[in-house]
N, C-alpha and C positions, 0 to 999 in steps of 0.2 A: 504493500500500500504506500510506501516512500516514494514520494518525486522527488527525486533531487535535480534540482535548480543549482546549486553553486557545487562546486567541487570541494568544500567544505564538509568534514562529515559530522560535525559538532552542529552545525544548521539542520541538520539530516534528521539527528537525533531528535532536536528539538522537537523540528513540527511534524515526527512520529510517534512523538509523546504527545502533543497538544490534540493530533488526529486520532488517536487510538481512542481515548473518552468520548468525545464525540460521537463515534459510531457506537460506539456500547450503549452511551444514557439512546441512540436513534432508535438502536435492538432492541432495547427494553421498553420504550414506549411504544414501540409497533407490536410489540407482545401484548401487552398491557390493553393497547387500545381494538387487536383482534379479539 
């Protein structure tokens, strides 16, 4: 699920840590709301 945009891997990290929550709290209200 990483794009990486910069050739940086510490940027990488970041915004597949900020992305991974995001999809979980999505998953669990699409549960929730089926």
């Amino acid at each position: 699920m990483a794009v990486r945009i910069t050739d940086s891997d510490e940027e990488s990290i970041v915004a597949e840590i900020n992305i991974t929550p995001l999809t979980d709290i999505f998953l669990v209200l699409l549960i929730i709301f089926m």
